[in-house]
FILUM-529740 format. One record per atom (N, C-alpha, C): residue number from 1; residue in three letters; atom name; x, y, z. Coordinates in Angstrom, 1 decimal, always signed. Atoms other than C-alpha are relative to their C-alpha. Layout:
BEGIN
> NUM_ALA_CA_X_Y_Z
...
This chain:
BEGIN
> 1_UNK_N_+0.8_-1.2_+0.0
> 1_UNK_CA_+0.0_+0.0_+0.0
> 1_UNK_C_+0.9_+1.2_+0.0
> 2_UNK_N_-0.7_-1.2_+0.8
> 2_UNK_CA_+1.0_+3.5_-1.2
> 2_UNK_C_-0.7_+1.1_+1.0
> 3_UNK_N_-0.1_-1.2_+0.0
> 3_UNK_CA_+1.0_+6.6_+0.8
> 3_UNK_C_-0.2_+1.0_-0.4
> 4_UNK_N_-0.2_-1.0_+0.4
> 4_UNK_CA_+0.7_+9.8_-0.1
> 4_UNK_C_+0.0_+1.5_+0.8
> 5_UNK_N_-0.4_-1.2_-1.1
> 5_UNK_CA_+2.2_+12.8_+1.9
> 5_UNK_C_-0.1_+1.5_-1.0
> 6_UNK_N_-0.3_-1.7_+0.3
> 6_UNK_CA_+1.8_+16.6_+0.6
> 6_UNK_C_+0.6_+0.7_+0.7
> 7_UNK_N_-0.1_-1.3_-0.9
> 7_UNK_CA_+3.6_+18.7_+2.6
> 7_UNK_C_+1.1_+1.1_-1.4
> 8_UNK_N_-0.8_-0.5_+0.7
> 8_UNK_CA_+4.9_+20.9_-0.8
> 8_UNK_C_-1.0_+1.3_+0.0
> 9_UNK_N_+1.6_-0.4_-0.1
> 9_UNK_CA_+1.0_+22.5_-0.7
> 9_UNK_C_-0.4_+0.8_+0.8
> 10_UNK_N_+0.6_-0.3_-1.6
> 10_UNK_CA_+0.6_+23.2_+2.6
> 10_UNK_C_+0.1_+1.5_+0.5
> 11_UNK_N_-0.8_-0.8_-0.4
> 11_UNK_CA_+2.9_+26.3_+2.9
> 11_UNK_C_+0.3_+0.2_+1.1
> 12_UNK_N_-0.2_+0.1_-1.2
> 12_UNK_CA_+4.2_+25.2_+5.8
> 12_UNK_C_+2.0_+0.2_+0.1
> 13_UNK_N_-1.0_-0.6_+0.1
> 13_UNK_CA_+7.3_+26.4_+7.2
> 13_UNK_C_+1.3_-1.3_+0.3
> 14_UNK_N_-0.6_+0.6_+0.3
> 14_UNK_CA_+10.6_+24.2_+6.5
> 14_UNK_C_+0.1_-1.3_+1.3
> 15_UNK_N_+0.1_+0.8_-1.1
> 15_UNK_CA_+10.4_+22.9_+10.3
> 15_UNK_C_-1.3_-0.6_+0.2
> 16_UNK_N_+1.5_+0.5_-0.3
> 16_UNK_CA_+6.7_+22.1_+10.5
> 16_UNK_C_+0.3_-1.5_-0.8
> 17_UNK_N_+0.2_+0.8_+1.2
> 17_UNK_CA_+7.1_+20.2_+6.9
> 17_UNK_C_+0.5_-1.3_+0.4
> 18_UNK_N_-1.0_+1.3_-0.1
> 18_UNK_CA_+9.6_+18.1_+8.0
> 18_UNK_C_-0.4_-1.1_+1.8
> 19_UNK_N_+0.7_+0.8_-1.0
> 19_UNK_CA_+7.9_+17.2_+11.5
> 19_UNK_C_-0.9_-1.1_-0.5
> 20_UNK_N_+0.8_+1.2_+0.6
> 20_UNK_CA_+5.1_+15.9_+9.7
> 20_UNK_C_+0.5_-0.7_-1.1
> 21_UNK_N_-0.3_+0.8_+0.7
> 21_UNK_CA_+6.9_+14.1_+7.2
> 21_UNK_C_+0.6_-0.9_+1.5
> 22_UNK_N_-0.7_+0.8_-1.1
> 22_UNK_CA_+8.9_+12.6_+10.6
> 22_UNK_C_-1.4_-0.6_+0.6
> 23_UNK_N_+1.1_+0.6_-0.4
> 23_UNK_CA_+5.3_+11.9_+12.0
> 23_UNK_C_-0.5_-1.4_-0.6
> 24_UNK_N_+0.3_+0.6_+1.0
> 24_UNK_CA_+4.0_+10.1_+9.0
> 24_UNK_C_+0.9_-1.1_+0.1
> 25_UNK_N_-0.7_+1.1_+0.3
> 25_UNK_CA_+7.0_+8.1_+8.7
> 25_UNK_C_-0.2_-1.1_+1.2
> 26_UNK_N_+0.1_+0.6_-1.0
> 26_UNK_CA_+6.8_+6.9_+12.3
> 26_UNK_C_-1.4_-0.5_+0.3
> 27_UNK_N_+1.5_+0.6_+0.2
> 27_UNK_CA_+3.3_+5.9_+12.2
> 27_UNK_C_+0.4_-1.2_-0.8
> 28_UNK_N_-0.2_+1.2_+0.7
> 28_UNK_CA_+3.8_+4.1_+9.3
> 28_UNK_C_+0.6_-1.6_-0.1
> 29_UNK_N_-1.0_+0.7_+0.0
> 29_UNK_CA_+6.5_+2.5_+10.0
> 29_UNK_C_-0.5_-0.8_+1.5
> 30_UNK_N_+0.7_+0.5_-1.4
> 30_UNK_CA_+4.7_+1.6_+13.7
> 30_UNK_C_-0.9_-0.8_-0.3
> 31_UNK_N_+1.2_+0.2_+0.4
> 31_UNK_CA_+1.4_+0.6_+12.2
> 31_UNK_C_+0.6_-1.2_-1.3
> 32_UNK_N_-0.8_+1.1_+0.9
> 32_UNK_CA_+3.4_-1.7_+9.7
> 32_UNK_C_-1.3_-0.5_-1.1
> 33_UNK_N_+1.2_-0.1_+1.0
> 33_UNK_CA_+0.1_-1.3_+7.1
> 33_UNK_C_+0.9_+0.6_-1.7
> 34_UNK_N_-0.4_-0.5_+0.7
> 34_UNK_CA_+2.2_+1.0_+4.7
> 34_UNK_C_+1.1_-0.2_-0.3
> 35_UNK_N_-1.4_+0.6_+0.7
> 35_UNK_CA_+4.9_-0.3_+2.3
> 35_UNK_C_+0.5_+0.9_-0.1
> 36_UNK_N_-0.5_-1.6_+0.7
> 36_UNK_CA_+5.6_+3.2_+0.5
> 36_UNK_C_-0.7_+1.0_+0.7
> 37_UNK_N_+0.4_-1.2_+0.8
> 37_UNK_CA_+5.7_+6.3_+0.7
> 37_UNK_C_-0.2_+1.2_-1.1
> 38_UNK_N_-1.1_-0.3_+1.3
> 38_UNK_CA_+5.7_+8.9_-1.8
> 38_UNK_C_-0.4_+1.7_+0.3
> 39_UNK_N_-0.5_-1.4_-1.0
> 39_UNK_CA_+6.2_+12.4_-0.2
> 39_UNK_C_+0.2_+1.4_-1.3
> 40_UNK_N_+0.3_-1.3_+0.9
> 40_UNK_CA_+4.8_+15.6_-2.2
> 40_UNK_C_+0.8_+1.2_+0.4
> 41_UNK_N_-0.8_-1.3_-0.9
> 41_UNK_CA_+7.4_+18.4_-1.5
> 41_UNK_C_+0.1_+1.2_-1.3
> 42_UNK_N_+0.6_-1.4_+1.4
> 42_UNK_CA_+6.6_+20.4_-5.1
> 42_UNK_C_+1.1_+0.4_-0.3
> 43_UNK_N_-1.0_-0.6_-0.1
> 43_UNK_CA_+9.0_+22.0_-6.7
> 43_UNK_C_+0.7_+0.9_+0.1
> 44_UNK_N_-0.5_-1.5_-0.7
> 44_UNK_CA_+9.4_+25.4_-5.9
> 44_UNK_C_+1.3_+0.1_-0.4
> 45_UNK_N_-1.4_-0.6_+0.2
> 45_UNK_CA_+12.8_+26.7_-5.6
> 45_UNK_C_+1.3_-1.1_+0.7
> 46_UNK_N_-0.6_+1.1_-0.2
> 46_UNK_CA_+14.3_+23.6_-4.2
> 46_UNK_C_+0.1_-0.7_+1.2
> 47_UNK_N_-0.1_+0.3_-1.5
> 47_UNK_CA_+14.6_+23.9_-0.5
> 47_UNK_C_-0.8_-0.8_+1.0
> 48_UNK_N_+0.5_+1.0_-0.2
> 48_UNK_CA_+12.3_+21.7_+0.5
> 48_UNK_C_+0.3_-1.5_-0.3
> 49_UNK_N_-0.5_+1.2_+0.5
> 49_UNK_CA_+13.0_+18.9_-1.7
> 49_UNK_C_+1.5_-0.4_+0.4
> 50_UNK_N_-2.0_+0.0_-0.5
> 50_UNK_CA_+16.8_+19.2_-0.7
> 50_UNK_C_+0.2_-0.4_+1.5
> 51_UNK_N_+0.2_+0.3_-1.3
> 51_UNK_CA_+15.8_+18.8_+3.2
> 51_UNK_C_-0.8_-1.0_-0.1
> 52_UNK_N_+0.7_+1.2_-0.5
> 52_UNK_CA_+13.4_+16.0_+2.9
> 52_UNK_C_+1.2_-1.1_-0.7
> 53_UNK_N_-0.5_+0.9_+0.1
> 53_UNK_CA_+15.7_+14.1_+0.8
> 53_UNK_C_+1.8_+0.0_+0.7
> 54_UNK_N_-1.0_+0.6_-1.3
> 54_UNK_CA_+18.8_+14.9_+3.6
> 54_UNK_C_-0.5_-0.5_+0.9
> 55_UNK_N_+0.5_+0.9_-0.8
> 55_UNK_CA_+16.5_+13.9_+6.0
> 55_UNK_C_-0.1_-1.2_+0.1
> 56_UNK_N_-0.3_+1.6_+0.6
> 56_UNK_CA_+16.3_+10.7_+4.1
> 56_UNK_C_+1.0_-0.7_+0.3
> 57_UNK_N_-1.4_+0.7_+0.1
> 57_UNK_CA_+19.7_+10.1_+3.6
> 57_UNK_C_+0.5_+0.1_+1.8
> 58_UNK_N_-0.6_+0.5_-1.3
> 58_UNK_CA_+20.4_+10.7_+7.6
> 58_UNK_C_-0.8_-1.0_+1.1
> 59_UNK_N_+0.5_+1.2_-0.6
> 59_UNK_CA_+18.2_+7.9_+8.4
> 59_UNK_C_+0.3_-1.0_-0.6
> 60_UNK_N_-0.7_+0.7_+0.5
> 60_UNK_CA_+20.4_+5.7_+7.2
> 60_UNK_C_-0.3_-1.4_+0.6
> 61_UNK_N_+0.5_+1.1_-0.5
> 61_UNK_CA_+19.3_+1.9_+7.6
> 61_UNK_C_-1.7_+0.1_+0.3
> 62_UNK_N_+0.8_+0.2_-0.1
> 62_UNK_CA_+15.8_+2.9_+8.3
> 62_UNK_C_-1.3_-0.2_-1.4
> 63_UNK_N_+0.4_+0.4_+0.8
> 63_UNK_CA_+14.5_+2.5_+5.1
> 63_UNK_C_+0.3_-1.0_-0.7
> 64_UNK_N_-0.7_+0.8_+0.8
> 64_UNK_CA_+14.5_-0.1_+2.3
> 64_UNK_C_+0.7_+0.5_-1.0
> 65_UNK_N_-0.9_-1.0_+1.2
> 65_UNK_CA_+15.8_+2.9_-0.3
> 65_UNK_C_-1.0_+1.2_+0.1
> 66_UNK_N_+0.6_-2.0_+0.0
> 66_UNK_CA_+14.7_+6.8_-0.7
> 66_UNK_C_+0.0_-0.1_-1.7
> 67_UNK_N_+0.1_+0.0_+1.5
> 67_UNK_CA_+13.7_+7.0_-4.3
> 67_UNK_C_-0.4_+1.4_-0.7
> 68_UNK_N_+0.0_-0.8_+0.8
> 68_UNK_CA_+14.2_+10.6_-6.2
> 68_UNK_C_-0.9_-0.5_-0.2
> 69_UNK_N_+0.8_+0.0_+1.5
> 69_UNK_CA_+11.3_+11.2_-8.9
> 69_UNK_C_+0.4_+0.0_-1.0
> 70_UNK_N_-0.3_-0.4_+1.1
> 70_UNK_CA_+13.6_+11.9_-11.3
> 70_UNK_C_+0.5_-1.3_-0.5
> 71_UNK_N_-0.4_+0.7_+0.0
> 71_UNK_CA_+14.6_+8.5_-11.1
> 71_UNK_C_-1.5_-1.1_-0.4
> 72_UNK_N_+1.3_+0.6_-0.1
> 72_UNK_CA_+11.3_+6.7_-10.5
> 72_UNK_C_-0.6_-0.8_-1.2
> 73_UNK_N_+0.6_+0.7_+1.4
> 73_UNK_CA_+10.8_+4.3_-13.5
> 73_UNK_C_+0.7_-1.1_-0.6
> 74_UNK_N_-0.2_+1.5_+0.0
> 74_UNK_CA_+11.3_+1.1_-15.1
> 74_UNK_C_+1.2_+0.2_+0.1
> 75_UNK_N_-1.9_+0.4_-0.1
> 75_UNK_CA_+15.1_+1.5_-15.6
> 75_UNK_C_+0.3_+0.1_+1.1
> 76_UNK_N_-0.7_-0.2_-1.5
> 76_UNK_CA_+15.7_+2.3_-12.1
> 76_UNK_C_-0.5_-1.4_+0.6
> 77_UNK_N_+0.2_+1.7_-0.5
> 77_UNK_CA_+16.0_-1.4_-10.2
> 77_UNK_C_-1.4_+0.2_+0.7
> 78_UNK_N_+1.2_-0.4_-1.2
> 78_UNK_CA_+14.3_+0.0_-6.9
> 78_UNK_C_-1.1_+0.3_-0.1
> 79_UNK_N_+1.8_-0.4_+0.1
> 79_UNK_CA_+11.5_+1.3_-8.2
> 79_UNK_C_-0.9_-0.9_-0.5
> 80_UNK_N_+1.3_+1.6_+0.4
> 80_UNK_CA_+10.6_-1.7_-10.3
> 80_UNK_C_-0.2_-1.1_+1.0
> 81_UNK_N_+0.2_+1.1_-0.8
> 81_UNK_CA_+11.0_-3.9_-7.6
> 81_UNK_C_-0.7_+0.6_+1.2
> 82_UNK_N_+0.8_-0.8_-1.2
> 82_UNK_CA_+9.4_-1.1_-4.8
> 82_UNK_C_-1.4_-0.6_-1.2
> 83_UNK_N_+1.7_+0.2_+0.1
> 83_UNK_CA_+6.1_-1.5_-7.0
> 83_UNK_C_-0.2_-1.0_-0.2
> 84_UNK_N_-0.4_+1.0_+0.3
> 84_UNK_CA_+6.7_-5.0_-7.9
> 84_UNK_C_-0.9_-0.6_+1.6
> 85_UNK_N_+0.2_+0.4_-1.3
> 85_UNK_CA_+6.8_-5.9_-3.9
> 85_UNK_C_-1.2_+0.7_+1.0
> 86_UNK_N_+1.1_-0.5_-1.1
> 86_UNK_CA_+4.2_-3.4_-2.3
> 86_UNK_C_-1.3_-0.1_-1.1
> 87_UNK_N_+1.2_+0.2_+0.3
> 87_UNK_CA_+1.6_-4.2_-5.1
> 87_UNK_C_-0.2_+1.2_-0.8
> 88_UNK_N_+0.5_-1.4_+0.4
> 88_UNK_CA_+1.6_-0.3_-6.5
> 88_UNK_C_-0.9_+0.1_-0.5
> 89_UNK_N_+0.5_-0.6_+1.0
> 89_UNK_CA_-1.1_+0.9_-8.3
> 89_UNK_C_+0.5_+0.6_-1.3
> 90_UNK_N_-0.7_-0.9_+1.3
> 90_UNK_CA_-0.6_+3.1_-11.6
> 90_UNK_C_+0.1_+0.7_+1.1
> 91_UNK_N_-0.4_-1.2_-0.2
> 91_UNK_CA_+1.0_+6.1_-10.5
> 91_UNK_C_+0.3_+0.9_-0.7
> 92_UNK_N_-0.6_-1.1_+1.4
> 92_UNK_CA_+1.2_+9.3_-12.7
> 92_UNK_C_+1.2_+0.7_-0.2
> 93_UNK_N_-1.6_-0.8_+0.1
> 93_UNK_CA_+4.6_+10.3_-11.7
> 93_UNK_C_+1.1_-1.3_-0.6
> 94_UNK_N_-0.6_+1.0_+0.7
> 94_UNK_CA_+5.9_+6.9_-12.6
> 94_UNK_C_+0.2_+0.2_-1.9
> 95_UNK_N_-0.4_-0.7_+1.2
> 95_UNK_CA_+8.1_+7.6_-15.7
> 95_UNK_C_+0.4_+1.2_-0.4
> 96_UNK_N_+0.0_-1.1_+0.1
> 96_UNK_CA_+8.1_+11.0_-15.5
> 96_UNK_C_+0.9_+1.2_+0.2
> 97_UNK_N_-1.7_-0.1_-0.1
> 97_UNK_CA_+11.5_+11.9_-14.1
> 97_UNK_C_-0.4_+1.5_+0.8
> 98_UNK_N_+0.6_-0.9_-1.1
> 98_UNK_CA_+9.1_+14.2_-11.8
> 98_UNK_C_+0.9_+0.3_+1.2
> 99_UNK_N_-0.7_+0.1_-1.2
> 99_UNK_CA_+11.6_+15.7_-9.1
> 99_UNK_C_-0.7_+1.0_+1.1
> 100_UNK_N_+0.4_-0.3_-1.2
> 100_UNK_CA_+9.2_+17.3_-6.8
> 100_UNK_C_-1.0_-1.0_+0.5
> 101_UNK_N_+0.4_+1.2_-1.4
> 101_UNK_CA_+8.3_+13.8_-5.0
> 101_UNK_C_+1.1_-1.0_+0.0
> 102_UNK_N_-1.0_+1.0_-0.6
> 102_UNK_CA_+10.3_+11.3_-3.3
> 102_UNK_C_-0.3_-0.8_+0.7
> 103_UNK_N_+0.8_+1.0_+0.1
> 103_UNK_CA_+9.2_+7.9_-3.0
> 103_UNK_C_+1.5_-0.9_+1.4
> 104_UNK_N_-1.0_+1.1_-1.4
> 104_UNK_CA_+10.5_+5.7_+0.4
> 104_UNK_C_-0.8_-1.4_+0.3
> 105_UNK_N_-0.1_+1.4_-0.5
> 105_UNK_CA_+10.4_+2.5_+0.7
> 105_UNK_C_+0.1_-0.6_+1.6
> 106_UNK_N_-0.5_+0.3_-1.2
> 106_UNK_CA_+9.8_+1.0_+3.9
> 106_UNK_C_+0.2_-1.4_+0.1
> 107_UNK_N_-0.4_+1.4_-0.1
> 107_UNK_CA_+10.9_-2.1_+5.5
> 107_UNK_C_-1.1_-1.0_+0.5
């Protein structure tokens, strides 16, 4: 099952955003219902997207992988085997090399 977080929308301020993306994750990841995420951070002027996916990367081991959008598609391993393994639906950023979302993989 697939997630879906907006905090790019919200106009929330850089520390809020990233609370509730740390909320969300810990739920998820508590409640062990939700395979993926896939984390709306828009793409504005970048600063956002640049903090959720350091955030990412300093939770290192807590995910199965942090997956860019710009990546997000059949040639990339992770992503065929993230929708492969959690069942995905279509998704409309699938393919699209979309870099305001970023798709996490839980364990």
């Amino acid at each position: 099952m697939l997630k879906t977080i907006d905090i790019g929308h919200q106009n929330h301020h850089l520390d809020k955003a990233l609370s509730i993306l740390e909320t969300n994750v810990s739920t998820a990841l508590h409640e062990g219902k939700i395979r993926a995420l896939k984390i709306i951070h828009g793409h504005g002027e970048g600063t956002l997207r640049t903090a959720v996916r350091t955030w990412c990367n300093e939770q290192e081991g807590r995910f199965k992988a942090v997956i860019p959008g710009e990546k997000y598609d059949m040639f990339h391993q992770e992503s065929v085997d993230m929708r492969s393994v959690c069942g995905l639906p279509k998704d409309p950023h699938y393919g699209t090399k979309n870099r305001s979302v970023t798709y996490i993989w839980l364990w």
